[in-house]
Each structure stands twice: as C-alpha cells, then as structure tokens.
N, CA, C and O atoms as a Tripos MOL2 file, in Angstrom:
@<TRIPOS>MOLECULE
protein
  308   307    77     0     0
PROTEIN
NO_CHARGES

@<TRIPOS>ATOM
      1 N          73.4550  104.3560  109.7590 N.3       1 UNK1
      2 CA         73.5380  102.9900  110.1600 C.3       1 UNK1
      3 C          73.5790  102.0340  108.9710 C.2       1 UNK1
      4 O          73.4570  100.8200  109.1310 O.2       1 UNK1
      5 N          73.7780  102.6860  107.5940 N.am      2 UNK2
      6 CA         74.3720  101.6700  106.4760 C.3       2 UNK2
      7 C          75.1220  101.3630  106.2580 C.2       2 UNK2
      8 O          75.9540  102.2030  105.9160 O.2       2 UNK2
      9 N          75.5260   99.9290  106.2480 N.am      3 UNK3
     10 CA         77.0310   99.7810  105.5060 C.3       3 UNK3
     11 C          77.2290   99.1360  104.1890 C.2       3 UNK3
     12 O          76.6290   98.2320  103.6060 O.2       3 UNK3
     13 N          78.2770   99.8900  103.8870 N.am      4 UNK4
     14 CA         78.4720   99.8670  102.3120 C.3       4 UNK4
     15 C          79.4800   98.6600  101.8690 C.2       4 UNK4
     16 O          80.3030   98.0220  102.5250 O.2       4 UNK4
     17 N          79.2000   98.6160  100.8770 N.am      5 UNK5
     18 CA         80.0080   96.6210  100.0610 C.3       5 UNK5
     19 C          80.9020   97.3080   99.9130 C.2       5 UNK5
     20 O          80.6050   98.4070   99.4450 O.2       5 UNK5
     21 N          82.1690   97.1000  100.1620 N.am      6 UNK6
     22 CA         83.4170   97.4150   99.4560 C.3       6 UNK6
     23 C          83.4880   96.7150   97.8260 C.2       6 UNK6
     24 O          83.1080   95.5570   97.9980 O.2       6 UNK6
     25 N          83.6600   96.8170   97.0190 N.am      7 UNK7
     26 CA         84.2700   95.8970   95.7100 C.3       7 UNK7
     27 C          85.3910   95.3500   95.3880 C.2       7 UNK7
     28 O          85.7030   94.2480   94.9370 O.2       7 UNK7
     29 N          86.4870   97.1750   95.9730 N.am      8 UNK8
     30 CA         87.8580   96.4100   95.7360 C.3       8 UNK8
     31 C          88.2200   96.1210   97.2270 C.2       8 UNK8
     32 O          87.4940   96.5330   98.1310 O.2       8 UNK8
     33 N          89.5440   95.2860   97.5070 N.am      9 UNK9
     34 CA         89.6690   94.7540   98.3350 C.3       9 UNK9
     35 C          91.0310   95.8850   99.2110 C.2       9 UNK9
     36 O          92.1560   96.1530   98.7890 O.2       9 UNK9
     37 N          90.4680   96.2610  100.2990 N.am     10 UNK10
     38 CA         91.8170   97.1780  100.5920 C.3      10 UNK10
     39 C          93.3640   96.1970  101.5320 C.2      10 UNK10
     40 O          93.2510   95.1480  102.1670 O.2      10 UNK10
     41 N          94.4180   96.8520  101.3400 N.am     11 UNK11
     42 CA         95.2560   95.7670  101.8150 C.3      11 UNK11
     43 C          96.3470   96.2280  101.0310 C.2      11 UNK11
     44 O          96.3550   97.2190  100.3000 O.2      11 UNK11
     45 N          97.4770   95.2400  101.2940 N.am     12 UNK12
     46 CA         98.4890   94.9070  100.4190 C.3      12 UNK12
     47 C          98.4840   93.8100   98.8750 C.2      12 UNK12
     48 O          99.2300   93.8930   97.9000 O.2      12 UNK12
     49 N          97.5600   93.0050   99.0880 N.am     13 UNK13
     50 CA         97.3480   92.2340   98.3970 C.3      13 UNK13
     51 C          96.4520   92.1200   96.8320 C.2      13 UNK13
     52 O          95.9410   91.2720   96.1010 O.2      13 UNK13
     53 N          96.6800   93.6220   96.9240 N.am     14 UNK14
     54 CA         95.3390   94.1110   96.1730 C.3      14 UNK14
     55 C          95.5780   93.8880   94.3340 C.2      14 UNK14
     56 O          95.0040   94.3640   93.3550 O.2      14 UNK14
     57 N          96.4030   93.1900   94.4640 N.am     15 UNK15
     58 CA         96.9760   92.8860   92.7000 C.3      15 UNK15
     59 C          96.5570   91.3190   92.6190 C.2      15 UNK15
     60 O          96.0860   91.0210   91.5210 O.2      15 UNK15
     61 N          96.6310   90.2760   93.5420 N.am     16 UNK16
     62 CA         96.4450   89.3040   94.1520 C.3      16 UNK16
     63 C          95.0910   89.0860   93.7520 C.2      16 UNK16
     64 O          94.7830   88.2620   92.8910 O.2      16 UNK16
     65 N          94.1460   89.9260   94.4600 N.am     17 UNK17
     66 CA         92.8260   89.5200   94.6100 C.3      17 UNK17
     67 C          92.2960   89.8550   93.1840 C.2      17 UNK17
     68 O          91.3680   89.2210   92.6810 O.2      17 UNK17
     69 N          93.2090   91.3340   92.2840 N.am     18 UNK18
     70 CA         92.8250   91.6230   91.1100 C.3      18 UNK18
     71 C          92.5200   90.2480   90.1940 C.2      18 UNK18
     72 O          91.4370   90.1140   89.6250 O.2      18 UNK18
     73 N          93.4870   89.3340   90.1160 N.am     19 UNK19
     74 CA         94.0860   88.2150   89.2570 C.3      19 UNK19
     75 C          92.9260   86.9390   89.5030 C.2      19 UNK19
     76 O          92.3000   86.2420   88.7050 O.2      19 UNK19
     77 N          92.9640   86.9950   90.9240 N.am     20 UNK20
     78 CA         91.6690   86.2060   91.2210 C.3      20 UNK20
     79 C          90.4740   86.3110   90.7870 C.2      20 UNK20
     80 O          89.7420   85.3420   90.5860 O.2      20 UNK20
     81 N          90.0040   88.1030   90.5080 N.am     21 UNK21
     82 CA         88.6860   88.2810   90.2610 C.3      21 UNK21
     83 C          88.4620   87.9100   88.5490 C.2      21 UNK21
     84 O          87.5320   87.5110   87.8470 O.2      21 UNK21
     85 N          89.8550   88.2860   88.3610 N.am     22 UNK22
     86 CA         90.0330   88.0110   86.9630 C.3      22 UNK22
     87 C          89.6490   86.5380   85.9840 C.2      22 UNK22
     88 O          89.1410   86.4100   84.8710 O.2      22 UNK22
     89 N          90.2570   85.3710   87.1810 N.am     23 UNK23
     90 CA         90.3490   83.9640   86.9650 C.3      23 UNK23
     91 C          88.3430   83.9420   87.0120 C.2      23 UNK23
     92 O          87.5960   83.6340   86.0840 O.2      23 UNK23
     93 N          88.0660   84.2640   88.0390 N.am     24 UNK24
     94 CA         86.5140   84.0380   88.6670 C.3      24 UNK24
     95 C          85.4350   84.5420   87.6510 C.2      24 UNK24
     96 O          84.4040   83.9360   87.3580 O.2      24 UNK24
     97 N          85.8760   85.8410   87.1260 N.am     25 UNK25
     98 CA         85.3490   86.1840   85.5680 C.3      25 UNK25
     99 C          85.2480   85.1600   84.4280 C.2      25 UNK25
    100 O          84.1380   85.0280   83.9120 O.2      25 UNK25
    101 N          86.6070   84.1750   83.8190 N.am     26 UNK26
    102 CA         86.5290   83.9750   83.8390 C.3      26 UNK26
    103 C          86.0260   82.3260   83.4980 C.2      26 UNK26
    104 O          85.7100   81.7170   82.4760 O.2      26 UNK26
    105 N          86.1050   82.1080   84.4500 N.am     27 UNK27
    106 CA         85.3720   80.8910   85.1880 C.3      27 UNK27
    107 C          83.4810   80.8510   84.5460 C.2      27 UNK27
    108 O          82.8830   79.9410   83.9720 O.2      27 UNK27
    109 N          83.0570   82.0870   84.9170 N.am     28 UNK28
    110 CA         81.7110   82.4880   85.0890 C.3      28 UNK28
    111 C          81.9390   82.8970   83.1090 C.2      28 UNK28
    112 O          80.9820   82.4830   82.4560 O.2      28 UNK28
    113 N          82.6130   83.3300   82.5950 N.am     29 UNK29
    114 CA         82.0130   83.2580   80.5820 C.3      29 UNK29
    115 C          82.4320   82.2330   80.3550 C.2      29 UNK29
    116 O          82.4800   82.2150   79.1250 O.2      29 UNK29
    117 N          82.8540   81.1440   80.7790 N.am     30 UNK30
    118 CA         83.1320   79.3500   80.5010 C.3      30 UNK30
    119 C          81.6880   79.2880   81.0710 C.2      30 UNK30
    120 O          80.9430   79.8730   80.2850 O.2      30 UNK30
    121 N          81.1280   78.8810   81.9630 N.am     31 UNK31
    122 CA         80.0490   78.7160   82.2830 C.3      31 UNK31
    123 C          78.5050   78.9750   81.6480 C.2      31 UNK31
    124 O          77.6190   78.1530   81.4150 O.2      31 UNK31
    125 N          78.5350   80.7550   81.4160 N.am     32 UNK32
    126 CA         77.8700   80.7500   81.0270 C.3      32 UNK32
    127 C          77.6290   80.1870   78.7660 C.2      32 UNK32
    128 O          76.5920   79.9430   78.1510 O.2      32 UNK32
    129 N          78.8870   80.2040   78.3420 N.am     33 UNK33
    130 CA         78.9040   79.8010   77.4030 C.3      33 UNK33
    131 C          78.7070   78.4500   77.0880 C.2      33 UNK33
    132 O          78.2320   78.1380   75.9960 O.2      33 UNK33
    133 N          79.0370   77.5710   77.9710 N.am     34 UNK34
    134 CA         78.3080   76.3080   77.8530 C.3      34 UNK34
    135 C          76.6600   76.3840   78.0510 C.2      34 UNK34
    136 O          76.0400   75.6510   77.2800 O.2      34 UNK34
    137 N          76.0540   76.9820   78.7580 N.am     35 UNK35
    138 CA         74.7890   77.0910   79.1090 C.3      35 UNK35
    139 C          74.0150   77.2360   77.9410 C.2      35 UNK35
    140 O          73.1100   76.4990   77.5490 O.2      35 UNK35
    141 N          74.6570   78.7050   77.2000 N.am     36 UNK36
    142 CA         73.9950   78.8650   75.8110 C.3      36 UNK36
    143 C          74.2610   77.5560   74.9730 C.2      36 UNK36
    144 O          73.3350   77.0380   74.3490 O.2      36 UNK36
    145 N          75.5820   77.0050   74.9650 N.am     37 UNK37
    146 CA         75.9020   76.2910   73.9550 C.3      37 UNK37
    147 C          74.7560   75.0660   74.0780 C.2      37 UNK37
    148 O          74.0580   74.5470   73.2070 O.2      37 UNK37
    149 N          74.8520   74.8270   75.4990 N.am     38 UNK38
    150 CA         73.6180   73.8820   75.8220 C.3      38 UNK38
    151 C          72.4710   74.0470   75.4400 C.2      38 UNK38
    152 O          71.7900   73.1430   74.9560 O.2      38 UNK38
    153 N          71.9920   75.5240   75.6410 N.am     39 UNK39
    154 CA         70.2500   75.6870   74.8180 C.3      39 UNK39
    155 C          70.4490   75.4430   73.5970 C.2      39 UNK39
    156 O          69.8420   74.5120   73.0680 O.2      39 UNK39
    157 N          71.5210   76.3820   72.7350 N.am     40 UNK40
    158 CA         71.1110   76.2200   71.1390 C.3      40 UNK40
    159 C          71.4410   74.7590   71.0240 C.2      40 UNK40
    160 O          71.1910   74.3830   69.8790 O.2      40 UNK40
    161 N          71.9070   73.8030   71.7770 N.am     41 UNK41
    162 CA         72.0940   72.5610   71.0390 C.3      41 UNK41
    163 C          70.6430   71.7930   71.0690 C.2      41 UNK41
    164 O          70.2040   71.1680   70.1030 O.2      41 UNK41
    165 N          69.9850   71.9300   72.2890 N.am     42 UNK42
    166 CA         68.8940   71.3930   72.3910 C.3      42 UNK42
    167 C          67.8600   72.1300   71.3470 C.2      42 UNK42
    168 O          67.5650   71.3000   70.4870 O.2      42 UNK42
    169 N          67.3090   73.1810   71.1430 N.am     43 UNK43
    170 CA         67.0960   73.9970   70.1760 C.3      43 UNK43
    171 C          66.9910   72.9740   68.8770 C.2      43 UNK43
    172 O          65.9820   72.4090   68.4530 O.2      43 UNK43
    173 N          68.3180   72.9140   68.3900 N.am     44 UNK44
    174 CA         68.6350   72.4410   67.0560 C.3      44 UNK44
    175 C          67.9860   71.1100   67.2500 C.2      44 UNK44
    176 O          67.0940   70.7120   66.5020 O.2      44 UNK44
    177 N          68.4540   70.4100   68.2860 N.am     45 UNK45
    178 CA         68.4080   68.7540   68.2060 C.3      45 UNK45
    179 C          66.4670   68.3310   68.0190 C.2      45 UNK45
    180 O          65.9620   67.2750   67.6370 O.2      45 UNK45
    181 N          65.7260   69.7460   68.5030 N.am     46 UNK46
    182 CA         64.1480   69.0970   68.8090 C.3      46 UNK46
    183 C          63.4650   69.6280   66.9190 C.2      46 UNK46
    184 O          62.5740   69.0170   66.3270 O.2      46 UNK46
    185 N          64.1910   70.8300   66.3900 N.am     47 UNK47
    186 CA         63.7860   70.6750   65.6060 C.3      47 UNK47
    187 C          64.4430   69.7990   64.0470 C.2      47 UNK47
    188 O          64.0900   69.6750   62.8740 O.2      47 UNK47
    189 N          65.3970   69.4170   64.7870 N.am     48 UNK48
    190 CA         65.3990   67.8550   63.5040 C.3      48 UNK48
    191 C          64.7990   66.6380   64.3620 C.2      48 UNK48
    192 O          64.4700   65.7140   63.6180 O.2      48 UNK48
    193 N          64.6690   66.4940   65.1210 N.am     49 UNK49
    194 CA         63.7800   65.0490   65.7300 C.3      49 UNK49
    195 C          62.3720   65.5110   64.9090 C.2      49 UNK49
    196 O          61.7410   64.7300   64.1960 O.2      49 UNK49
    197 N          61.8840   67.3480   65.2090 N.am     50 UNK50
    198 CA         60.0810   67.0870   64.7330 C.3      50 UNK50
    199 C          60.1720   67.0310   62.8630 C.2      50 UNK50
    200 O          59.2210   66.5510   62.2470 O.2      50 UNK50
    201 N          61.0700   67.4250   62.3170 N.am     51 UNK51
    202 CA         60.9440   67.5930   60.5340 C.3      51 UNK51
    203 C          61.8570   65.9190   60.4610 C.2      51 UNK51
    204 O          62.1590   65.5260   59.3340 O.2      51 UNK51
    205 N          62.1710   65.1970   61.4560 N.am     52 UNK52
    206 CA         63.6120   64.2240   61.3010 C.3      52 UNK52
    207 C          63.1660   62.7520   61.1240 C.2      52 UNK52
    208 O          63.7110   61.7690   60.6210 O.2      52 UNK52
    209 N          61.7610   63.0020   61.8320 N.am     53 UNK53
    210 CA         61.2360   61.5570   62.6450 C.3      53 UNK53
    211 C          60.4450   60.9360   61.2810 C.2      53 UNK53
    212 O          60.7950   59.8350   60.8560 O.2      53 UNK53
    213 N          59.5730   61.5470   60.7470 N.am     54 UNK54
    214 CA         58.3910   60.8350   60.1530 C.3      54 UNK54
    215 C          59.5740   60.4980   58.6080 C.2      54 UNK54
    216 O          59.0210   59.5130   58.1200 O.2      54 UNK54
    217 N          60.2280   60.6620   58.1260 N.am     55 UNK55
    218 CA         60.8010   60.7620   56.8800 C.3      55 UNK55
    219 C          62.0520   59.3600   57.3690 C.2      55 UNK55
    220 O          62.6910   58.7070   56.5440 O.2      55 UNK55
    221 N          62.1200   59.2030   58.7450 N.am     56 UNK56
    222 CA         63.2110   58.2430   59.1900 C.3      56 UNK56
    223 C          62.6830   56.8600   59.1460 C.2      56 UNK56
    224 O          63.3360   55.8180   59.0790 O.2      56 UNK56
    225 N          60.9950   57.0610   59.2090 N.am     57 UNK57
    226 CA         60.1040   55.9910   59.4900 C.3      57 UNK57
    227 C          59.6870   55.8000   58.2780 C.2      57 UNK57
    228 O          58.9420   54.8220   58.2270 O.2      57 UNK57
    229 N          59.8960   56.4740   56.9650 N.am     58 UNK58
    230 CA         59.2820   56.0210   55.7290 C.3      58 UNK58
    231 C          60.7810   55.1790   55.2510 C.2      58 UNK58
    232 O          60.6820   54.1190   54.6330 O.2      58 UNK58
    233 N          61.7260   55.5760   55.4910 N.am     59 UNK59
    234 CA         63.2530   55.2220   55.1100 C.3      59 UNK59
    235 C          63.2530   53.6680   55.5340 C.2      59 UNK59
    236 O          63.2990   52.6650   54.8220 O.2      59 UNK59
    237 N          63.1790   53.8190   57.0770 N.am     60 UNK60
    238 CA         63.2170   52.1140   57.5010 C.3      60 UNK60
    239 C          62.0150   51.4010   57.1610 C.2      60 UNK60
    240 O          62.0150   50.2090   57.4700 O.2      60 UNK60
    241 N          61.0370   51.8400   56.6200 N.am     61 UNK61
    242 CA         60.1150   50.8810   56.3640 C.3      61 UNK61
    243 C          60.0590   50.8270   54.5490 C.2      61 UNK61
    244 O          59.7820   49.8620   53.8360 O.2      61 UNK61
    245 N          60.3330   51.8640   54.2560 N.am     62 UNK62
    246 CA         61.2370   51.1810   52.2740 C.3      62 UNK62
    247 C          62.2900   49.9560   52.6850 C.2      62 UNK62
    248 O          62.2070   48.9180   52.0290 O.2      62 UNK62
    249 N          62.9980   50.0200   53.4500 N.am     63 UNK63
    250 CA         64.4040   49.1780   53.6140 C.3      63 UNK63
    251 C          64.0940   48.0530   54.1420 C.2      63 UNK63
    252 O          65.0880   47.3290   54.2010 O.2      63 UNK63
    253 N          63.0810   47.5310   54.5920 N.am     64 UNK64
    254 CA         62.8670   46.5620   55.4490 C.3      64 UNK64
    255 C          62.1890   45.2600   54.5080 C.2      64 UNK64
    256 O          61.8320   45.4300   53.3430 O.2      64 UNK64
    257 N          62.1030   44.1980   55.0900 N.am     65 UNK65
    258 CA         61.2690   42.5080   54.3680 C.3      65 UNK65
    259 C          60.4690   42.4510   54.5250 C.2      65 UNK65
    260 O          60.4850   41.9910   55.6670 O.2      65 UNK65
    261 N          58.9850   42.6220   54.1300 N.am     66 UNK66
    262 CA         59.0590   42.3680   52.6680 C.3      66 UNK66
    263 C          59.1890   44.0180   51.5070 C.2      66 UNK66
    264 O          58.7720   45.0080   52.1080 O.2      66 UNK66
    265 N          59.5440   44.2270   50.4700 N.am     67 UNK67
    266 CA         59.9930   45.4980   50.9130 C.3      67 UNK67
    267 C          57.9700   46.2940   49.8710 C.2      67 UNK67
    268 O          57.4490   46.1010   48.7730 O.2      67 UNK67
    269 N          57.6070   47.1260   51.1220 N.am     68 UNK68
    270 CA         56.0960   47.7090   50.8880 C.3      68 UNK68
    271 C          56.7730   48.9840   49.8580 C.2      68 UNK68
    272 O          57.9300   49.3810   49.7150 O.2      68 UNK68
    273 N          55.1130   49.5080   49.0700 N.am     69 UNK69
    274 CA         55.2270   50.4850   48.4540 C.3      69 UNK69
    275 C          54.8970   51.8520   49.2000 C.2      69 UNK69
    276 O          54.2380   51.9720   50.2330 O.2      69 UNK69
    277 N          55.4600   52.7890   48.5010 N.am     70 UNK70
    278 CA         55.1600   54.0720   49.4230 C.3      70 UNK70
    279 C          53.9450   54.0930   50.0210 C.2      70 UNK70
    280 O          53.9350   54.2030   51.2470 O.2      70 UNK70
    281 N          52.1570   53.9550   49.0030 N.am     71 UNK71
    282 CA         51.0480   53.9070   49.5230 C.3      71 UNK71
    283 C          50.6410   52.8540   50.3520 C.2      71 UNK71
    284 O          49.4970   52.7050   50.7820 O.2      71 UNK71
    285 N          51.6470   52.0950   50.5760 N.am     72 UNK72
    286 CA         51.6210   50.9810   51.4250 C.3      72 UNK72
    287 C          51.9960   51.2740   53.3010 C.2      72 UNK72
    288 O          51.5480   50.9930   54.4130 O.2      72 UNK72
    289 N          53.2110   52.0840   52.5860 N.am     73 UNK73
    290 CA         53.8270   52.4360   54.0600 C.3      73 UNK73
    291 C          52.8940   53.6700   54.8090 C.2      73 UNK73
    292 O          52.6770   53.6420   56.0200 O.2      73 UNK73
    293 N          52.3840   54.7360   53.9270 N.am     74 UNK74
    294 CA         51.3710   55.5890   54.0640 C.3      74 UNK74
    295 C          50.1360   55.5350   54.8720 C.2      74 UNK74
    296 O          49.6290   56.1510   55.8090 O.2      74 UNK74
    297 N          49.8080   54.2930   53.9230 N.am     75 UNK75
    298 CA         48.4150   53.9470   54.0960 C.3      75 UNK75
    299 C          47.8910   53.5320   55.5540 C.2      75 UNK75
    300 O          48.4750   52.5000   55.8880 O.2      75 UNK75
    301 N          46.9500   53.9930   56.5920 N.am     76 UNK76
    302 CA         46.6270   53.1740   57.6210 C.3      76 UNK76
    303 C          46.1550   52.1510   57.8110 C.2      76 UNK76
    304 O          45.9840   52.1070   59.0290 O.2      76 UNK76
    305 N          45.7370   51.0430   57.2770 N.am     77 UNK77
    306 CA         45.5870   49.8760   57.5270 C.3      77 UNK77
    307 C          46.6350   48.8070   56.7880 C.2      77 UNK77
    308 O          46.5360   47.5990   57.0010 O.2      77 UNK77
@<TRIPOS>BOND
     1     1     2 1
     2     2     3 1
     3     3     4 2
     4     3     5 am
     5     5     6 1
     6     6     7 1
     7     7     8 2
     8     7     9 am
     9     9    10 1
    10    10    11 1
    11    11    12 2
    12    11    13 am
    13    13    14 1
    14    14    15 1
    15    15    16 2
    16    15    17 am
    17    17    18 1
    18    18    19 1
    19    19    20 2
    20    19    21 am
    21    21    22 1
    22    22    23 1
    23    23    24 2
    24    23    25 am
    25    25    26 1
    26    26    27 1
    27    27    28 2
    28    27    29 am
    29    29    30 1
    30    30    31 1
    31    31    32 2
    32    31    33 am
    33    33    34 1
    34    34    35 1
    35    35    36 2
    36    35    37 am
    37    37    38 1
    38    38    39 1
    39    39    40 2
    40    39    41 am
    41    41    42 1
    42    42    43 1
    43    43    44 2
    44    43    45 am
    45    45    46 1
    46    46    47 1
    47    47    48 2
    48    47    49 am
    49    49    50 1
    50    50    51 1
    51    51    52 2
    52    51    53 am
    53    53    54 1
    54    54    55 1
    55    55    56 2
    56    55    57 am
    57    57    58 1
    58    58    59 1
    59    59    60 2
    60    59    61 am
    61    61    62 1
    62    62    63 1
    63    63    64 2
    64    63    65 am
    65    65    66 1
    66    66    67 1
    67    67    68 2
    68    67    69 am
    69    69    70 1
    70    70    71 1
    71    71    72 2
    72    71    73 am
    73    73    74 1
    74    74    75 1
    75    75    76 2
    76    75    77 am
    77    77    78 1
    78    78    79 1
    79    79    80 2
    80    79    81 am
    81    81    82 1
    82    82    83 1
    83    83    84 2
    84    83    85 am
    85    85    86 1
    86    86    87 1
    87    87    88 2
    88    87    89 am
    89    89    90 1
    90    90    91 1
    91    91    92 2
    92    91    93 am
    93    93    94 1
    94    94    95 1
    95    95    96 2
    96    95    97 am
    97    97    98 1
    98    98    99 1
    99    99   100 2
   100    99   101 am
   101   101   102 1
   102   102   103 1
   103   103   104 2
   104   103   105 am
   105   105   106 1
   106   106   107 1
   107   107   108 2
   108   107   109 am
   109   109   110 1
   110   110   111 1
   111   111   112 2
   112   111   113 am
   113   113   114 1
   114   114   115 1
   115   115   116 2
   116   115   117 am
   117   117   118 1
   118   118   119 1
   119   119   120 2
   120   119   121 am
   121   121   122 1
   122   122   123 1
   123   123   124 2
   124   123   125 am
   125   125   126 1
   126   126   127 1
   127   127   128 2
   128   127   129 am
   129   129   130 1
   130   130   131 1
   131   131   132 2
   132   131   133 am
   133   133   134 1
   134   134   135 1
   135   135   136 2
   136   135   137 am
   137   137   138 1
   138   138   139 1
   139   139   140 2
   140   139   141 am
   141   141   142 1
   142   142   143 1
   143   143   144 2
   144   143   145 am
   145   145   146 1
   146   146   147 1
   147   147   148 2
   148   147   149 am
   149   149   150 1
   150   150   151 1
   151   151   152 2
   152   151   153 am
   153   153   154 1
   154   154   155 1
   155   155   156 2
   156   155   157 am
   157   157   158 1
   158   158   159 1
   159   159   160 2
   160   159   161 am
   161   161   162 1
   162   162   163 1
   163   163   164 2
   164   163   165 am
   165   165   166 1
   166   166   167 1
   167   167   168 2
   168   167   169 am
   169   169   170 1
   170   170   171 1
   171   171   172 2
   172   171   173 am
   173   173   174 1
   174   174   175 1
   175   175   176 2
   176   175   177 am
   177   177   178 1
   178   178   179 1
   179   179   180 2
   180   179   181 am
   181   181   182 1
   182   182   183 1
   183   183   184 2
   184   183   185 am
   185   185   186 1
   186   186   187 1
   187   187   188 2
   188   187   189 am
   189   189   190 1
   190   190   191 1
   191   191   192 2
   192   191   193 am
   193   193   194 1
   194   194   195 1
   195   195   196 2
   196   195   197 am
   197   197   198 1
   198   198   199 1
   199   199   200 2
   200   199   201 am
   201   201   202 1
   202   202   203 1
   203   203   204 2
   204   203   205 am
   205   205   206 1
   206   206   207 1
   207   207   208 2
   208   207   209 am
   209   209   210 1
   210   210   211 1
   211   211   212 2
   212   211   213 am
   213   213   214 1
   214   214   215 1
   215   215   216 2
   216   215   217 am
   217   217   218 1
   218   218   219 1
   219   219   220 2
   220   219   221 am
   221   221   222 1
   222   222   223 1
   223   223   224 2
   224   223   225 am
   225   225   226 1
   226   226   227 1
   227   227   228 2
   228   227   229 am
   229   229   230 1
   230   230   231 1
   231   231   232 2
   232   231   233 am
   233   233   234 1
   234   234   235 1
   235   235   236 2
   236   235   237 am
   237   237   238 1
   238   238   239 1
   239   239   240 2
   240   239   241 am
   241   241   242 1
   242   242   243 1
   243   243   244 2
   244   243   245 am
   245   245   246 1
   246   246   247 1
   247   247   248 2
   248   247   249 am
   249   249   250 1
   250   250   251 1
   251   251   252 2
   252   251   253 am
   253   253   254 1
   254   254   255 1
   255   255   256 2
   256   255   257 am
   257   257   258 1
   258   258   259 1
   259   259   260 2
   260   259   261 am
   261   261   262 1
   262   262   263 1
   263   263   264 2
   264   263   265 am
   265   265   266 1
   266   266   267 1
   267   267   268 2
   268   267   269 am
   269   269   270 1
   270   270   271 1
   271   271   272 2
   272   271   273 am
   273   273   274 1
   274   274   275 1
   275   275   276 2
   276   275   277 am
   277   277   278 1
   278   278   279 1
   279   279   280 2
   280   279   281 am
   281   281   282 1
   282   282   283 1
   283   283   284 2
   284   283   285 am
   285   285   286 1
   286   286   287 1
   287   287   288 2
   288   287   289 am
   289   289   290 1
   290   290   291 1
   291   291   292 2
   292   291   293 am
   293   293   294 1
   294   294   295 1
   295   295   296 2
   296   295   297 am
   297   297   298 1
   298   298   299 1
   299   299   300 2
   300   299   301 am
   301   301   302 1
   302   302   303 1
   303   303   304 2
   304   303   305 am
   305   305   306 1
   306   306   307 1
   307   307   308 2
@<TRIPOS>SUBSTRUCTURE
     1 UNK1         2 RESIDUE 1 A UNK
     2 UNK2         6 RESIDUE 1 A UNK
     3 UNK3        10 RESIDUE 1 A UNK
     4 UNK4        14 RESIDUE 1 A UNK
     5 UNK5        18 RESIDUE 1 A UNK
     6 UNK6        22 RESIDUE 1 A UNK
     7 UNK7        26 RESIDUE 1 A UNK
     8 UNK8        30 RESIDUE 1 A UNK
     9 UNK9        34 RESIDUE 1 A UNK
    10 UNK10       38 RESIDUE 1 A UNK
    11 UNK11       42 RESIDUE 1 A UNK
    12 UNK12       46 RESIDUE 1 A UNK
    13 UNK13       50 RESIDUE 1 A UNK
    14 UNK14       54 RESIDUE 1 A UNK
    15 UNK15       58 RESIDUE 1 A UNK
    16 UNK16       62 RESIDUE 1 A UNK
    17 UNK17       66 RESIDUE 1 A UNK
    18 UNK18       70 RESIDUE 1 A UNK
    19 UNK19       74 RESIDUE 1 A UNK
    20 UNK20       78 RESIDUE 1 A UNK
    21 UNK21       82 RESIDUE 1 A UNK
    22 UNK22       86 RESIDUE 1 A UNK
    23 UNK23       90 RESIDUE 1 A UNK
    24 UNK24       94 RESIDUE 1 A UNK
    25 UNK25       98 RESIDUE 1 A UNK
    26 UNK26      102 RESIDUE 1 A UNK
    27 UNK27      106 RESIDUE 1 A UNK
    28 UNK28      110 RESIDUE 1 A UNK
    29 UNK29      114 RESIDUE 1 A UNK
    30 UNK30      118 RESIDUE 1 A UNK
    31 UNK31      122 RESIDUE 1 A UNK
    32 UNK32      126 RESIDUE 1 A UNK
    33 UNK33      130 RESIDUE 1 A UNK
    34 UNK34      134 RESIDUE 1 A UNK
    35 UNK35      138 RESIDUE 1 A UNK
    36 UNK36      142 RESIDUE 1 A UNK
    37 UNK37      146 RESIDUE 1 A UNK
    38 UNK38      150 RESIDUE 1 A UNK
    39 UNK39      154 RESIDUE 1 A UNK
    40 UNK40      158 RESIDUE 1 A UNK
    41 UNK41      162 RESIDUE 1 A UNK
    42 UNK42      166 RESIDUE 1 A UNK
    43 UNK43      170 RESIDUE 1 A UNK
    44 UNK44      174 RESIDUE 1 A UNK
    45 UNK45      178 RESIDUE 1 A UNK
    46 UNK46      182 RESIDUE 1 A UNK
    47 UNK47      186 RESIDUE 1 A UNK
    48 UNK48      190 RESIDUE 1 A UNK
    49 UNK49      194 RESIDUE 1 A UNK
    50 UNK50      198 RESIDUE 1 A UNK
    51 UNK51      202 RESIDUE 1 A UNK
    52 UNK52      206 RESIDUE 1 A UNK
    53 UNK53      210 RESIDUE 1 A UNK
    54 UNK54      214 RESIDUE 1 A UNK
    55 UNK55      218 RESIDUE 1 A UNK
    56 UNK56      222 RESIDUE 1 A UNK
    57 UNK57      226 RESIDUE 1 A UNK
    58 UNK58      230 RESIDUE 1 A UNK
    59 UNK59      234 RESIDUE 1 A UNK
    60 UNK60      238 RESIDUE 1 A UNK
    61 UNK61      242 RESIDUE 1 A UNK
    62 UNK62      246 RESIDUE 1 A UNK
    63 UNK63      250 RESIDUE 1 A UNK
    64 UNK64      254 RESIDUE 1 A UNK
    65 UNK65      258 RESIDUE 1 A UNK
    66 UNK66      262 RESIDUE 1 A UNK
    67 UNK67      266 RESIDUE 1 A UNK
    68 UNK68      270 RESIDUE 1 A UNK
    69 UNK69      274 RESIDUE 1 A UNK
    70 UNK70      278 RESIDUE 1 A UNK
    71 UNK71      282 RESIDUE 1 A UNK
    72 UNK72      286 RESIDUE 1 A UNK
    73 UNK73      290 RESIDUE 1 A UNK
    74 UNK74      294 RESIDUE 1 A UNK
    75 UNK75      298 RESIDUE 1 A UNK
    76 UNK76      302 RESIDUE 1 A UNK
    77 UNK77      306 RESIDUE 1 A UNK
C-alpha cells in the first residue's frame, strides 16, 4: 500500500520536462548564491562597522571647530 515518487516524468514529453528541470536547477544556484552572497556581505559589513566606528569618530572630531587635541577627543570629560 506504498506509493512511490516518480522523479522522471513518463510520457512523450520527457525532453521538455528535462529542460525545465534544468531551468528550475538553475533558478535554485541563482538563489542560493545570492543568499551566501548576502551572508558574506553582511559578515564583512559588521566587522568594519565594529574595528570602523571608533577611528571614524576620532577622524570627525580632529576635523571639526574648534579643532581639539587627540587627549582632548579621548579624554572623558
């Protein structure tokens, strides 16, 4: 009382559906290659925001009026 998945498709059409499975393949390594492309981009992008950020904030605050000294910009108070 089991029934079994066919894979290929029986018929006349069976070169047809080949080309299709082919396109649907793929379809699906476009897909999944954006996905990766999507992690490693995020990946990259968090670790220059965490080494990116504090060195961006000493930059605009050298560049800025009135212009402070490094132990200035450093300094907490």
């Amino acid at each position: 009382m089991s029934s079994k998945i066919m894979l290929k498709p029986k018929g006349k059409n069976t070169k047809k559906a080949a080309v299709a499975d082919e396109e649907d393949g793929a379809v699906a390594m476009v897909g999944k290659f954006v996905k990766e492309w999507g992690t490693w981009t995020a990946k990259k992008a968090k670790v220059i925001t965490h080494y990116g950020f504090i060195p961006l904030v000493i930059i605009i605050g050298m560049n800025s009026e009135p212009k402070p000294s490094l132990s200035q910009i450093l300094s907490p108070v």
